[in-house]
C-alpha positions in Angstrom: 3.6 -3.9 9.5 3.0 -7.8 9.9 6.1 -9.5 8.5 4.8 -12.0 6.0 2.6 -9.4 4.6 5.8 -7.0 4.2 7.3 -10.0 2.8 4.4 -10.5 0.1 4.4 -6.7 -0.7 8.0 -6.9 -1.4 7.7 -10.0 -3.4 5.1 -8.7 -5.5 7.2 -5.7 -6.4 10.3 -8.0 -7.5 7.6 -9.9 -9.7 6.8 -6.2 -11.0 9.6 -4.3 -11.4 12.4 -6.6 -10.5 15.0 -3.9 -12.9 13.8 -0.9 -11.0 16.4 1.8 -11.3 17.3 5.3 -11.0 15.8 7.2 -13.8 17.9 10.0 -13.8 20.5 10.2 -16.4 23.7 10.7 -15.0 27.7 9.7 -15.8 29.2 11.5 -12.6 28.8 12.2 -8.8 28.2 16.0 -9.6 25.5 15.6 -12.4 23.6 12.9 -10.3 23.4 15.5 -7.4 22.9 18.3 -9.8 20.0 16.1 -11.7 18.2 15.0 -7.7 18.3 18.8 -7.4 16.7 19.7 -10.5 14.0 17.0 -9.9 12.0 18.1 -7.5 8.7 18.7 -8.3 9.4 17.8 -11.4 9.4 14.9 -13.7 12.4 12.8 -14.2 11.5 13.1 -18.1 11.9 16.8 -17.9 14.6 17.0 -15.9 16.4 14.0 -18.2 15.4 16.2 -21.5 17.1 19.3 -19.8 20.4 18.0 -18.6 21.2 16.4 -22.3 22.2 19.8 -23.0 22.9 21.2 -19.3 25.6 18.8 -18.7 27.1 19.5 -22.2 27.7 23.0 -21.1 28.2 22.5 -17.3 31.1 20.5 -16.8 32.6 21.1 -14.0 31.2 22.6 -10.5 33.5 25.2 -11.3 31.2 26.0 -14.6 28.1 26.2 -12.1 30.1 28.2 -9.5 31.4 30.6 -11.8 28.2 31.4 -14.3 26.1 34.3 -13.7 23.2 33.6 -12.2 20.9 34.9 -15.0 22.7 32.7 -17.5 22.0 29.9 -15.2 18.6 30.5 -14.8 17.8 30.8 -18.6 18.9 27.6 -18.9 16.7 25.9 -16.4 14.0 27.5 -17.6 11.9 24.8 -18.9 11.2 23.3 -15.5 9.5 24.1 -12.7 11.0 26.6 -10.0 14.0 27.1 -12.0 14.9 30.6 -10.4 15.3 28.7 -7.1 17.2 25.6 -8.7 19.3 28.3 -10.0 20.5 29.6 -7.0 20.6 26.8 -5.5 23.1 24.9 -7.7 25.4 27.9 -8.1 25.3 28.4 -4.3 26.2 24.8 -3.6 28.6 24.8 -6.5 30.3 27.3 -4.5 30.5 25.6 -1.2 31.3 22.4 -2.9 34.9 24.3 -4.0 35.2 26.0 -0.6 35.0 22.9 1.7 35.3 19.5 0.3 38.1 20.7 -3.1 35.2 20.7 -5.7 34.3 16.9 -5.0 30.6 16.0 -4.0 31.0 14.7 -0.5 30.4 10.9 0.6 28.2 11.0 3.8 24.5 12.1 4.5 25.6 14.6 6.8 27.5 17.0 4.7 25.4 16.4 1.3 22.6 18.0 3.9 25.1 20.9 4.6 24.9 22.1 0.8 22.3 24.4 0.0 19.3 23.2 -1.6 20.2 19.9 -0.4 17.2 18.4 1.7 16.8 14.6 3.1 15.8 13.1 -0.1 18.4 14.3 -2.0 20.8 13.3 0.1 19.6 9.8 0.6 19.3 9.1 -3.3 22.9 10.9 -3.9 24.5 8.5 -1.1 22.5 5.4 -2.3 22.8 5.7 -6.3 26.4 7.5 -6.3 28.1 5.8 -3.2 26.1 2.6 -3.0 25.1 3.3 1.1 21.7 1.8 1.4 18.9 4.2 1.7 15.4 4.8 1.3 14.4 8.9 -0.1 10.5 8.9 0.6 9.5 11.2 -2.6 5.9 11.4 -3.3 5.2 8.6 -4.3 7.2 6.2 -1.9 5.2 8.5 0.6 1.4 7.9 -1.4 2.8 3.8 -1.7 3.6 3.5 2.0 0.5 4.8 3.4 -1.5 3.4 0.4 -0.4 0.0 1.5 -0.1 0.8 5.2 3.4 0.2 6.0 3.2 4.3 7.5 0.0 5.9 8.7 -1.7 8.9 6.9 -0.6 11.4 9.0 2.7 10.3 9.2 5.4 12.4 8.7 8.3 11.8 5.8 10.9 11.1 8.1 8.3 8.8 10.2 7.5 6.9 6.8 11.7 6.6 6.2 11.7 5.1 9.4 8.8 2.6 9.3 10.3 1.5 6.2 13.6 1.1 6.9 12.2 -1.0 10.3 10.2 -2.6 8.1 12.2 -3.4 5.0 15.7 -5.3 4.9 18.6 -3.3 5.1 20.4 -5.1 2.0 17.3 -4.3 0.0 16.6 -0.3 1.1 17.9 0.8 -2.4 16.1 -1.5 -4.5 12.7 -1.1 -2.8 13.3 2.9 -3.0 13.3 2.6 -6.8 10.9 -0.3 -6.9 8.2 1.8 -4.7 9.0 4.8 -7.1 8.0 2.5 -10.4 4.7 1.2 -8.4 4.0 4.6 -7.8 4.6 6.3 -11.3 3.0 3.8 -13.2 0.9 1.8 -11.2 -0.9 3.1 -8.0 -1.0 6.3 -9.2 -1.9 9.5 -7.3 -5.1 9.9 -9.5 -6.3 6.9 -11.5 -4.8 4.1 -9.5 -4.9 0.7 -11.4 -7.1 -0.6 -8.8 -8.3 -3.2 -11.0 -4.7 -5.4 -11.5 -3.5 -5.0 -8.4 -3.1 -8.0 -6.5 -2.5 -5.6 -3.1 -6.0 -4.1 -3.3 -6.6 -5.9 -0.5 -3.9 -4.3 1.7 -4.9 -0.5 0.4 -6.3 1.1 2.8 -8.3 4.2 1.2 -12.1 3.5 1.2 -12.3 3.6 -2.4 -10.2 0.7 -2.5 -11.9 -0.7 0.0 -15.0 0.1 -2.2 -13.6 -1.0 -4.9 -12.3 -4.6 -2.8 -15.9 -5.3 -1.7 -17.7 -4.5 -5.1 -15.6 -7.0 -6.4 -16.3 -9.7 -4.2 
């Protein structure tokens, strides 16, 4: 990616979303990792709606360690692949008391230990709760990356993490995470992108864009 026009992509999303922030409601290091957990594949709304309750009745990773697993998944119910969130949590509630004294651990390398933990989750746990900069590629820093051709479309997720870590400054990997997440959840959208009042049309790659770019010329 040319430098100055990594530099104008980034400006443009300061002029956009320069309060970008993690959306997940969270007061500890256990409920933010329990929260990234429940997220995937769904939407931070729904997971935030679930925990106001969940974390009133969950309090400790001894509560999720201890509860039987059927209780547990009843109250995930409302979202999306809650019988393997269930099992999940409890499962790394239990390692979590086994090997680092009921504390949620500090460095990429163990978080990825835990079960159900994956790259993403570990990279927004270390960034948001330990303030080690980071870039998760979710799905829509992934969509926003190729969309705007920092990564190429076949490029993998780690590949993207990489290119945009290369690409974006170090000081700044946390900020452009949650900045690339707000482009992507409400502006370039997966379907319906707001094409129209986007002053990187010209950088979007996708031939609709590039329909779009030319139509308007």
């Amino acid at each position: 990616m040319n430098k100055d026009k990594m530099k104008r992509i980034l400006d443009t999303f300061d002029e956009m979303f320069p309060d970008a922030k993690c959306e997940l409601n969270h007061e500890n290091h256990l409920q933010l990792l329990i929260a990234v957990m429940l997220s995937a594949q769904t939407t931070d709304a729904s997971v935030n709606k679930l925990t106001n309750t969940l974390f009133q009745k969950y309090q400790t990773v001894e509560d999720y360690a201890y509860a039987p697993i059927e209780e547990l998944e009843k109250d995930l119910h409302t979202i999306g692949l809650y019988h393997n969130k269930a099992k999940n949590i409890k499962a790394m509630a239990n390692q979590l008391i086994e090997r680092f004294h009921g504390e949620v651990p500090a460095t990429h390398e163990e978080l990825m230990s835990l079960p159900g933990v994956g790259r993403k989750t570990a990279n927004v746990v270390v960034s948001e709760g330990f303030g080690v900069p980071a870039i998760a590629v979710d799905t829509h820093v992934e969509r926003i990356s190729k969309r705007l051709q920092i990564a190429k479309k076949d490029d993998s997720v780690i590949i993207v993490e990489q290119k945009l870590q290369k690409a974006v400054p170090k000081q700044r990997w946390t900020k452009t995470h949650h900045q690339m997440i707000f482009f992507g959840r409400y502006h370039c959208k997966a379907i319906n992108p707001n094409c129209q009042n986007c002053s990187l049309i010209d950088i979007c790659h996708e031939e609709k864009r590039k329909k779009y770019l030319k139509e308007r010329s």
